[in-house]
Structures are given as structure tokens and as C-alpha cells.
N, C-alpha and C positions, 0 to 999 in steps of 0.2 A: 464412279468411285475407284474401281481397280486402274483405271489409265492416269486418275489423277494420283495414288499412293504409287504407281510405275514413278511417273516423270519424279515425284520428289524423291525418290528414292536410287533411280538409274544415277543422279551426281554423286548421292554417295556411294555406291556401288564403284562407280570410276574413278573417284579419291582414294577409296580404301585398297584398291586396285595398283593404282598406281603408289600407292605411300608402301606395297608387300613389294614392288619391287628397288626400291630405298633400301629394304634392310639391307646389313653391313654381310659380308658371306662368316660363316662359319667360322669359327678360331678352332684353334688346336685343341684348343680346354675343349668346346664342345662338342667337337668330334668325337672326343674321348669318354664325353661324358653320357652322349647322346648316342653314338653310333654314325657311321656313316649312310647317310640314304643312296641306294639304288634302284635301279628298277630291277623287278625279276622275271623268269621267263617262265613258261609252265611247269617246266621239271621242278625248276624252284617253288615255286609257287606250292607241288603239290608234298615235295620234299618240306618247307616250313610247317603245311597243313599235319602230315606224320609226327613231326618233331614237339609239335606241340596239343597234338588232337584232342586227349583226354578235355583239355580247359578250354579249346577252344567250340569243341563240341558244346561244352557246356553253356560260355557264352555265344553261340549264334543258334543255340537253338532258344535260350533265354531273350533274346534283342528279337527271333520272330516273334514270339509272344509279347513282349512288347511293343513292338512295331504294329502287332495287329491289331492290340488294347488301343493305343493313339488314334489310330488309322479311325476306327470306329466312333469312338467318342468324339474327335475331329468333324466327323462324315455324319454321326447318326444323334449324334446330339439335341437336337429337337424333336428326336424320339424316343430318349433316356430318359427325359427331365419335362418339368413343365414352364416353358420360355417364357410365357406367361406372366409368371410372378418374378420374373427379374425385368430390369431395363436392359435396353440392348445395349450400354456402355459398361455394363457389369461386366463380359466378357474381354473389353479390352483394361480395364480396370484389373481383375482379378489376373489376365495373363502377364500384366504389367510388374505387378507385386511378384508373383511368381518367376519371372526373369530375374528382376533384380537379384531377387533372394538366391537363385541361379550361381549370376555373374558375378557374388562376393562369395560364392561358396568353390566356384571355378577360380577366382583370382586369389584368395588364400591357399588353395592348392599348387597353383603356379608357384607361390612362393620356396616350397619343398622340394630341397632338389633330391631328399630320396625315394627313388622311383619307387622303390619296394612299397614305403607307408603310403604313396600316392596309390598303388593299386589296390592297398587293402583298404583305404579311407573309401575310395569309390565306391569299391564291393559293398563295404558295409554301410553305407548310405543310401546305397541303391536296395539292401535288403530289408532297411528300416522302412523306405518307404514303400516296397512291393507287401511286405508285413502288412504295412497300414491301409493298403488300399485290400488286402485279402480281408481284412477283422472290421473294415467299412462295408466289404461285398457282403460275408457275412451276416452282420447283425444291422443292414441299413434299413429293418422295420421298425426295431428300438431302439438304434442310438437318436432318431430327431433332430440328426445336425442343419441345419439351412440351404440352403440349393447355393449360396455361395461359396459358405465353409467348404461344401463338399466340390463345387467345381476347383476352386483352390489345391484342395487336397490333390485332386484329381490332376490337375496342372501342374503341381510341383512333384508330385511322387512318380509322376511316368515321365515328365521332363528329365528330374534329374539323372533318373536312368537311361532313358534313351541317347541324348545330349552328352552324357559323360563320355558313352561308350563311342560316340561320332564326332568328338573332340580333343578327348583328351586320356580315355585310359590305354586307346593300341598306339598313342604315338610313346607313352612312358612304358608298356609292354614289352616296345623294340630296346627302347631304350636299357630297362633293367636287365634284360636279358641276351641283351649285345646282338641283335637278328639282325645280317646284313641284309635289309631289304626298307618297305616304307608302307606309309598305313595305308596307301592306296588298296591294297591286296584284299585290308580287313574290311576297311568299309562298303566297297563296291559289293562282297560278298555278305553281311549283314544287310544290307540295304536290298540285295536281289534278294536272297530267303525270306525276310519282312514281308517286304509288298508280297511276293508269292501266296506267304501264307494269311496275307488277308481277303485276299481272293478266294484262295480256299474255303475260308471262312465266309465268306460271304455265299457264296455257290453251298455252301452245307445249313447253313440258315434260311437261304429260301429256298432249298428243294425239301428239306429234311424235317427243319426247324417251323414250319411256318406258322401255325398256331402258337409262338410263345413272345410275350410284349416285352419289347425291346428295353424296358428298365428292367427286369427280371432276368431276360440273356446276360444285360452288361453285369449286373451284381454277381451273376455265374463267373462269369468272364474276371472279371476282379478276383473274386478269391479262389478259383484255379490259378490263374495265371499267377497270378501276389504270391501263392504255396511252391506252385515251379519255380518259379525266378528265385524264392528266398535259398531252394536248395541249391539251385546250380550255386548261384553267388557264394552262398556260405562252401561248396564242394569249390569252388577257383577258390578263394581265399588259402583253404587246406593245398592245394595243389602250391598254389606257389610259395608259400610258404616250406610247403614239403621239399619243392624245387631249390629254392635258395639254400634250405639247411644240407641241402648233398651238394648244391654247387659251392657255396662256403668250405664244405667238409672237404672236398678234392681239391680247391684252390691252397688251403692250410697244409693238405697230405704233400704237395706238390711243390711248396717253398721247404716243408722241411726234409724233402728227399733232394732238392739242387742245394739246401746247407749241407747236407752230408756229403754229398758228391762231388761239389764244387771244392776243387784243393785250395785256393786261395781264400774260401770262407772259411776252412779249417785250418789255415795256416794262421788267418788273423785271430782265431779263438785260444 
């Protein structure tokens, strides 16, 4: 089965491959709009990390916590739940729904071209649904949802967060905030922290943990993780918002100190 989903898969791999490099280069308009991408080099690298740390702290330690929540559920899944009572197409079924709902939630945000509401809509979708999966880890003796509902849940509220942040919120980040550099920098370093700290987790579960049943870990797992995420996320949101309202403030200070200074704008008043 994996060599036959390879072979149908490897052509469109090499379609879509070749159709990225088609696209048209860059226009002036999106230079402007987007930033220009470069590579960066360590100093820079750890220069960007300073300049913006507070929020980025927040989001990569929030994405290991997700990363690890996935990783697990992914990996230990017939150990969470009882496989039992679903068919084994429920799983491509329910991921299937789950994407979609995804890829129209990502392609109406494509539509926006302001980076600022695209990074707060992120945030706060990613918080609704770390929310819902903390108040499911919670109370999952008495809400009685169905082992589908809840794989769904499951699929679409760590997707959207994870997937957002390895997609689409650091290339509109650069963007809003004019960083001469490229997402290479965020994702390589979300992605090592992640897997690190599922290992972590792993290695403190079976040396530390080992008498406790793996749907009882993950529902811990859920509504710690769900309560982290919702702050860091709601704590970026305050951040850049905080950020834009001083960067706005000094862009305004700054045109009405070259009106004053400027003798030919005072000459035309």
C-alpha cells in the first residue's frame, strides 16, 4: 500500500513542482507589499530572533506543544481510543472533511490582503480551537461525544493550528512587519523544537509516567496544552497589535515632522 499511494502521488509531486516553477517573478506591487525575501545569515538570524522575541517565544513554544499533541495522537492513537468501534475508512473519511474545511478556511484568508487581520484571524482560530480541545480534555467523562465527533474535533483543531503556523501565518508576519529575511528561518526552528519536545515527552512517559492509560495522558495532554496555546496566542495577538499601534504612531509622528520641515510642503500650504 505505501509504494502504491508513493507511485500515484510521486506525478503529482512533479506537476506541482514543476507548475512552482511557472510562476510569473515578483512585481514591484508585491515587493512592496510583501517584502523582499533573502536569505539570512546567523548574526541575522539571531538579530531577527531579539527584535522580535517576546511573540516569538510565545509562538514556538506554543507550536512545540502542538507539535507534540499531533505527534502523539498521530503515533499513539490506538492507544487513546478504542479502533474497535470505528471502520478503518472513518479515519480517511473524517481527515478528509477536516482538510477540506482546512483549505476553504486557508483560501478565504488568501483573499486578505491585510496581513495585520490575517494574523489576528489565525491567532484567534487557533485559540478557539486549542479552547475546545482543552473544555473536550476536561470534561471527556461527561460530554459522550462519539469517537468520530471527537477524532474530527481532534483533526481539525490541532490542524488548523499547526498548518496555519507551517503555511501561512510567518510568511504574512514578514510581510506585516517588513522583515528583510524568509520563513525558512521560522519553520526549520518550530519544526526542530516540536519534534525535540516530543521525544521529550515520550522519554518522561515511559520512564516517569508508566502506570497511566494513554486516553487519560492524552485528555491531560489536551487541556494543559489547549490552556498554554490559548494564552500564548491571545498574549501575540496583544503583542502585535501593541506593535502596529506604536509602529502606526511613529509612521504618523514622522510624516508630520517632514510636513513641517519640508519648505516646499510649507511653501504649498
Amino acid at each position: 500500500m505505501p509504494a502504491l499511494i508513493g507511485a500515484i502521488a510521486f506525478p503529482q509531486l512533479c506537476l506541482t513542482g514543476w507548475m512552482m516553477t511557472r510562476f510569473p517573478r515578483p512585481t514591484a506591487a508585491d515587493i512592496a507589499a510583501r517584502t523582499e525575501r533573502v536569505t539570512l545569515n546567523g548574526s541575522e538570524r539571531r538579530n531577527l530572533f531579539l527584535r522580535f522575541m517576546p511573540i516569538l517565544t510565545l509562538l514556538f513554544v506554543a507550536n512545540l506543544l502542538i507539535t507534540v499533541m499531533r505527534d502523539i495522537k498521530e503515533d499513539f492513537i490506538v492507544c487513546i481510543i478504542d479502533v474497535s468501534t470505528i471502520s478503518a475508512w472513518t479515519f480517511a473519511h473524517v481527515d478528509t472533511i477536516a482538510t477540506l474545511v482546512m483549505l476553504a478556511i486557508f483560501a478565504l484568508l488568501a483573499t486578505v490582503k491585510n496581513h495585520t487581520a490575517v494574523l489576528h484571524a489565525l491567532l484567534a482560530l487557533s485559540t478557539l480551537g486549542m479552547g475546545a480541545l482543552a473544555f473536550i480534555g476536561a470534561n471527556s467523562d461527561t460530554l459522550g461525544i462519539s469517537t468520530t465527533t471527537w477524532l474530527f474535533a481532534q483533526s481539525l483543531c490541532i490542524d488548523v493550528a499547526y498548518l496555519g503556523f507551517q503555511t501561512i501565518f510567518f510568511e504574512r508576519f514578514i510581510a506585516c512587519f517588513k522583515i528583510r529575511g524568509n520563513v525558512g528561518f521560522f519553520i526549520i526552528t518550530i519544526d526542530f523544537v516540536g519534534y525535540a519536545g516530543t521525544v521529550a515527552l515520550l522519554i518522561f512517559k515511559e520512564y516517569l509516567l508508566t502506570g497511566i492509560d494513554w486516553s487519560v495522558f492524552y485528555d491531560y495532554i489536551n487541556l494543559y496544552v489547549g490552556l498554554a496555546c490559548c494564552i500564548a496566542f491571545a498574549g501575540s495577538m496583544a503583542y502585535i497589535a501593541r506593535r502596529k499601534t506604536r509602529r502606526t504612531a511613529t509612521t504618523e509622528s514622522k510624516a508630520d515632522n517632514d510636513l513641517i520641515l519640508t519648505p516646499s510642503a510649507n511653501s504649498a500650504l
